[in-house]
C-alpha positions in Angstrom: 8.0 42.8 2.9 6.6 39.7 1.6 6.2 39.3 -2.1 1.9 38.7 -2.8 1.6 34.4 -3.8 -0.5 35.7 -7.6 -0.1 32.9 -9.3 -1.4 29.3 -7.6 -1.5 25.7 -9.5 -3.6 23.2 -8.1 -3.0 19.7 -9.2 -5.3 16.9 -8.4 -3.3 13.6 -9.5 -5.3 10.3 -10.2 -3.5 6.9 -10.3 -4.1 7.3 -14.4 -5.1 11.5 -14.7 -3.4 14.5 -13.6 -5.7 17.3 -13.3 -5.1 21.1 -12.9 -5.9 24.8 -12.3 -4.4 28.0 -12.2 -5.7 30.7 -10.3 -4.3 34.1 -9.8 -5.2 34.8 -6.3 -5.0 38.8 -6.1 -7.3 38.8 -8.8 -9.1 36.2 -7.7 -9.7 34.2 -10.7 -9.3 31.0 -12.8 -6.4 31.5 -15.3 -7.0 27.5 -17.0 -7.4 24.3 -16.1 -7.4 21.3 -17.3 -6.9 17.5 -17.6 -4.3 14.7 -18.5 -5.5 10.9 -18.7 -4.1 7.6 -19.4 -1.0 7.5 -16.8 1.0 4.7 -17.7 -1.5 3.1 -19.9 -0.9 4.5 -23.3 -0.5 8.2 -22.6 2.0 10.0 -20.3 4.5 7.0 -18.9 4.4 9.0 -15.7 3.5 12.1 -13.3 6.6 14.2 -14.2 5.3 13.6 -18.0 2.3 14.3 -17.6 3.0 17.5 -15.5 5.5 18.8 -18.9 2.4 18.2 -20.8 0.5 20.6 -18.4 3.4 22.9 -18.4 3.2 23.2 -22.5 -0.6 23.4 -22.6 -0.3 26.1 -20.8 2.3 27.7 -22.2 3.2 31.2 -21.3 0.4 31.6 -18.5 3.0 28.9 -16.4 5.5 31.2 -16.1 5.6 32.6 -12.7 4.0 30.0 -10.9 4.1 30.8 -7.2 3.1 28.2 -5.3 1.6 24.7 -6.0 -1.2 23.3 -4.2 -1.8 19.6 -3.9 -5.1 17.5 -3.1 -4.0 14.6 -0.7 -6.7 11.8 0.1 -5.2 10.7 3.6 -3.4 12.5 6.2 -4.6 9.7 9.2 -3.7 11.2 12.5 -0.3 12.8 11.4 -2.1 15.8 9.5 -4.4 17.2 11.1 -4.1 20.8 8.4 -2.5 21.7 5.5 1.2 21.2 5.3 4.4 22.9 3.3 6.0 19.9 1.5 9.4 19.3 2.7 11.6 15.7 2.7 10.4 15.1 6.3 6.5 15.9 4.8 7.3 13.3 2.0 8.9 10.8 4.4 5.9 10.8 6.1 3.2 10.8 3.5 5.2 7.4 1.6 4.4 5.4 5.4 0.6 7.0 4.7 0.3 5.1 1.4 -1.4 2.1 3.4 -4.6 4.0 3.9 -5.0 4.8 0.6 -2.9 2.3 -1.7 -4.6 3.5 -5.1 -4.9 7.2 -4.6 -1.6 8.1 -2.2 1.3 7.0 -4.8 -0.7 8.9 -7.2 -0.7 12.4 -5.2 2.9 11.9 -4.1 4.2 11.2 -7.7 2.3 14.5 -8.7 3.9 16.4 -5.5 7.6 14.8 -6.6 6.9 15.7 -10.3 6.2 19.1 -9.3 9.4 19.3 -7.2 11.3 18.2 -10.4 9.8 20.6 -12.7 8.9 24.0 -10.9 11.9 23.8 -8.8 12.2 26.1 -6.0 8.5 26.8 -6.2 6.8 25.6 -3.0 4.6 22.9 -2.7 1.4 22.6 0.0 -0.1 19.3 0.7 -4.1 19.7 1.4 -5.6 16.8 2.8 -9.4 15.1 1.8 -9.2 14.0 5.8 -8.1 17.0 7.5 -11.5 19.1 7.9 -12.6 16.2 10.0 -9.9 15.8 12.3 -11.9 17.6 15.2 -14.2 14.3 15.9 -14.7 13.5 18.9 -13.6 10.0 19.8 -17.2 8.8 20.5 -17.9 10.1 16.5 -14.4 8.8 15.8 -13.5 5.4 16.9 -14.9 2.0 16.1 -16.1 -1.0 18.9 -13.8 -3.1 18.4 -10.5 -4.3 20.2 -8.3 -0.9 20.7 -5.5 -2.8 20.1 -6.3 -2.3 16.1 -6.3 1.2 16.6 -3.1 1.7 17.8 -1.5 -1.0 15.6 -3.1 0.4 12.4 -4.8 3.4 13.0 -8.4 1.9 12.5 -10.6 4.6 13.3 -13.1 7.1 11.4 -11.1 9.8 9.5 -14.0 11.1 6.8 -13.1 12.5 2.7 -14.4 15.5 1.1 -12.7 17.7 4.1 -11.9 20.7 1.5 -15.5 20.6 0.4 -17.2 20.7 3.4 -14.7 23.1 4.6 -15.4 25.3 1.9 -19.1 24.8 2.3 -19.0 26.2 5.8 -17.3 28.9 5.5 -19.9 29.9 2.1 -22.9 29.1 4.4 -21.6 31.2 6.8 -21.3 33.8 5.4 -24.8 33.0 3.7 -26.3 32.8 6.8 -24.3 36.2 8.1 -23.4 34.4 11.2 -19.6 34.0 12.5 -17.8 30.6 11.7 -17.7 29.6 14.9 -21.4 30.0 15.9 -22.5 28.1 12.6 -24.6 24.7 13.0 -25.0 22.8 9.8 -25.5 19.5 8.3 -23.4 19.9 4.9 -24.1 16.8 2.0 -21.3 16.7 -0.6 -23.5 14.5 -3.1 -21.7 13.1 -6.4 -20.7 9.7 -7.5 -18.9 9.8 -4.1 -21.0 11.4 -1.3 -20.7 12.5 2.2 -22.3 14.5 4.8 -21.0 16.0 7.7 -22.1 17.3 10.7 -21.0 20.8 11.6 -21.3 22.4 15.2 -20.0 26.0 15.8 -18.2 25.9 12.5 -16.1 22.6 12.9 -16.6 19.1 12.0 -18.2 16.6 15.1 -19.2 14.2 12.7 -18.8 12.3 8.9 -20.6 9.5 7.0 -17.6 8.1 5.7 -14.9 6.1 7.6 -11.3 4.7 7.6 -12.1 4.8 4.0 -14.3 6.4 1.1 -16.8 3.5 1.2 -19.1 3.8 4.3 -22.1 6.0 4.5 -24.1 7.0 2.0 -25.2 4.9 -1.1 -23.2 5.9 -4.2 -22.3 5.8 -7.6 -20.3 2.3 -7.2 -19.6 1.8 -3.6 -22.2 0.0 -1.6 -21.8 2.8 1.6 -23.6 1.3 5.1 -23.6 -2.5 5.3 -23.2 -5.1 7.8 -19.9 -6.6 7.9 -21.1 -10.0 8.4 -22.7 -9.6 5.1 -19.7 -8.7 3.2 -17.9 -11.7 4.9 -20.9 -14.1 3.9 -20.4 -13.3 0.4 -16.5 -13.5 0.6 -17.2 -17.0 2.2 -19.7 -17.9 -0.5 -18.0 -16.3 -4.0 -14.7 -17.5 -2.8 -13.2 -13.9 -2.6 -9.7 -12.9 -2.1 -9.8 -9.3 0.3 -8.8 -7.8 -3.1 -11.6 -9.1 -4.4 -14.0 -8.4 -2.3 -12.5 -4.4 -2.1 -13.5 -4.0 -5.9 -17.0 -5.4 -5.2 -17.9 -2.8 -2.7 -16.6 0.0 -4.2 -16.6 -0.2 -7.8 -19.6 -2.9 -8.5 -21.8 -1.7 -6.1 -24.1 1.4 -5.4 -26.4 2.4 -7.6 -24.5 0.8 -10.7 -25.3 -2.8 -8.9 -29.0 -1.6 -8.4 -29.6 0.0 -12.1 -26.7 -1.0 -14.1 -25.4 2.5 -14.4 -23.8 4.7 -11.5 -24.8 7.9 -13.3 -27.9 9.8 -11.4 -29.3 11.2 -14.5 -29.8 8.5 -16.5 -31.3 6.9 -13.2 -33.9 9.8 -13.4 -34.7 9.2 -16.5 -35.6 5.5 -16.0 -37.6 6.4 -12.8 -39.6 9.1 -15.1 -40.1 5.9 -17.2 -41.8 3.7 -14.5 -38.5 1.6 -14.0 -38.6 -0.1 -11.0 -35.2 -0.7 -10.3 -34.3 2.8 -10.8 -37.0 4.0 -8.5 -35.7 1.9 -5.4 -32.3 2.6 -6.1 -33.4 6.8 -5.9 -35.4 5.9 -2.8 -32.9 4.4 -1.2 -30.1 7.1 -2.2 -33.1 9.6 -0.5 -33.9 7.5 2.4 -30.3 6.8 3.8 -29.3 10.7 3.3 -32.7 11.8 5.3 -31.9 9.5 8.1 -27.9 10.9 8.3 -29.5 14.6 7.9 -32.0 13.7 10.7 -29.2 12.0 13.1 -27.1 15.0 12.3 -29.5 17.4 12.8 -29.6 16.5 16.5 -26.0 15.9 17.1 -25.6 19.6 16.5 -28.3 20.8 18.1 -30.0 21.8 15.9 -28.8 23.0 12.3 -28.6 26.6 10.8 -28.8 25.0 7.4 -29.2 21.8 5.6 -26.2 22.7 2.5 -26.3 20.3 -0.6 -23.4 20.0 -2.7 -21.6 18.4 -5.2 -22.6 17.0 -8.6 -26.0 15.9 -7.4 -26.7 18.4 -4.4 -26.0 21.1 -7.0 -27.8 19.6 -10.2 -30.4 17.4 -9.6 -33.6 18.6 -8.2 -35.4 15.5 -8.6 -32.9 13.8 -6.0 -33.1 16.7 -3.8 -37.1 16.6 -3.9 -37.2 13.2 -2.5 -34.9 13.9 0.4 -36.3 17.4 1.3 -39.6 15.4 1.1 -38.5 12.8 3.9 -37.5 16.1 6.2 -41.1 17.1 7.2 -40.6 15.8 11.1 -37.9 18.7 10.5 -40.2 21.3 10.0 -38.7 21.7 6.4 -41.1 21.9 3.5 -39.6 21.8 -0.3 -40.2 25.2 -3.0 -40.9 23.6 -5.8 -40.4 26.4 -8.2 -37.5 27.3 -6.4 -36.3 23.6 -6.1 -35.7 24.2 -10.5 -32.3 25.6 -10.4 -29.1 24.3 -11.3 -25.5 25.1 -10.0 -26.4 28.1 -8.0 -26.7 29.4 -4.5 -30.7 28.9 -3.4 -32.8 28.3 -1.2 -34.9 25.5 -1.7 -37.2 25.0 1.4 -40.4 27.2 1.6 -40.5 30.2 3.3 -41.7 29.5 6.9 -39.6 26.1 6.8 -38.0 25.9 10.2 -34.4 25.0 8.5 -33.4 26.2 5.6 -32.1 23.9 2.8 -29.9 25.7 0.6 -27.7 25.0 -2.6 -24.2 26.3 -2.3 -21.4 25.0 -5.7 -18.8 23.9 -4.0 -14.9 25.1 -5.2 -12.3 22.4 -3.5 -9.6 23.7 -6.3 -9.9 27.1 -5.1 -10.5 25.5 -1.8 -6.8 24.2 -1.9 -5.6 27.6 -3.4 -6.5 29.4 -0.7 -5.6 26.8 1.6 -2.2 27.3 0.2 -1.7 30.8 0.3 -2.3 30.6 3.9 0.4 28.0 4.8 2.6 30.0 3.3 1.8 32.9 5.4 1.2 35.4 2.1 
């Protein structure tokens, strides 16, 4: 008989922070977590450095470490689930590093840190991209020359899988309705956002694309934009591709609009009467209405509309102005109930004709559980 996986570290590694928790999994609880910064800039030279950091500030509660779980940003086409790390898994994920040439090298180092330092202990890659792997290619691929697509994999592939997959499964059982009869429209809204569109409890559709950046407005990435646009100003600035990368996702979004990418101090201007910040919070509401709405109908009509994520959780004056723009939808906003923060509600008015609900998403314990089951235990 198979010894019980108890004890579960997840590690989410940055290209310059390491973070972590521990969960014991029969109990189902959070042991610790925590977080290591400045990678190779002043702090830890390393992953493996940082990880015997982690290692001593937990100290005794370490000891026994089961399994680890891993938060991967890109599995492209090869992953399609959660995979046990072996040499071939690594091989693979090193020729993946080209879809995600900041982030990747940083969740490999942490996966090879972890080899060297729990050894023996068994390591489980969870992929950001693998949730949406059931696109269809009409959702999927991009109109332009196939050729691109089989040379370099230029397609759709979507991010914030393990949250939306968590999502669904929550709403589900929310909803008391089996995973695979489920419609939804889930909105994982942070400084990176994403929605997803859910039919019969799997993934037909995502905002985002071969990358973080399309979709939604956010924090510092521009999201939607015409292509010709981004080469005009490439053309006129004089921009290297580099250049032009770190303009669109890091000096755009609400940060370009308002000067700070942080939603609550952008409410607090708009309470003000500042103009800037009340376009920036009308756009942030009109482009998620109009992905709810087209989402709505690809699945035929949703169960639930589930918000997410630092935003969807927390702020009800963003989710105000979005349930607001859903009244075609048959969805009218509580106001009173519309108040809380970082709990399971419902936020529509009874006799709305879809629900809009609040449920915290978990992607740590997301990956945990993820990796208890690919290890069969």
């Amino acid at each position: 008989m198979k010894k019980p996986i108890r004890k579960v570290l997840v590690i989410n590694s940055g290209s310059s922070s390491l973070k972590y928790q521990l969960f014991d999994m029969v109990k189902g609880e959070r042991l610790a977590k925590g977080l290591v910064e400045r990678i190779g800039c002043g702090g830890p030279k390393d992953h493996t450095e940082a990880l015997k950091k982690v290692v001593a500030d937990l100290g005794d509660v370490a000891k026994d470490v089961d399994a680890i779980g891993h938060r991967v940003l890109h599995g492209a086409e090869v992953f399609k689930d959660s995979v046990k790390v072996d040499a071939k898994v690594l091989a693979k994920l090193d020729k993946l590093v080209k879809f995600g040439p900041l982030h990747m090298p940083a969740n490999i180092g942490g996966i090879r840190a972890c080899q060297k330092i729990f050894k023996g202990v068994p390591n489980v890659a969870v992929f950001d991209t693998a949730f949406h792997q059931t696109m269809p290619d009409c959702a999927a691929m991009y109109a332009i020359d196939p050729k691109y697509y089989r040379k370099m994999g230029i397609r759709k592939y979507g991010f914030h899988g393990t949250s939306h997959k968590f999502i669904v499964a929550e709403a589900a059982k929310l909803l008391k309705k089996p995973l695979s009869k489920v419609n939804l429209v889930t909105c994982h809204m942070g400084n990176g956002s994403s929605l997803a569109a859910v039919r019969g409890g799997q993934c037909v559709d995502t905002s985002m694309g071969l990358t973080p950046l399309a979709g939604m407005v956010m924090g510092t990435r521009c999201g939607d934009i015409d292509a010709a646009a981004v080469l005009s100003i490439m053309e006129a600035d004089k921009l290297t591709p580099a250049q032009a990368d770190t303009l669109l996702n890091k000096k755009s979004g609400l940060l370009a609009l308002t000067g700070s990418s942080d939603c609550r101090d952008i409410c607090a201007k708009a309470e003000k009467g500042d103009k800037k910040a009340e376009l920036a919070l009308e756009m942030l509401a009109y482009r998620t209405a109009l992905y709810i709405g087209g989402y709505n109908t690809i699945v035929g009509g949703a169960d639930a509309i589930v918000m997410t994520g630092g935003i969807g959780e927390n702020s009800s004056e963003v989710r105000e102005r979005i349930v607001n723009r859903l009244g075609a939808l048959g969805i009218k906003l509580d106001k009173k109930a519309n108040a809380v923060r970082g709990k399971v509600a419902t936020i529509s008015a009874k006799g709305s004709k879809i629900p809009v609900v609040i449920i915290p998403t978990n992607e740590e314990l997301a990956i945990a559980q993820d990796t208890v089951k690919v290890l069969g235990a």
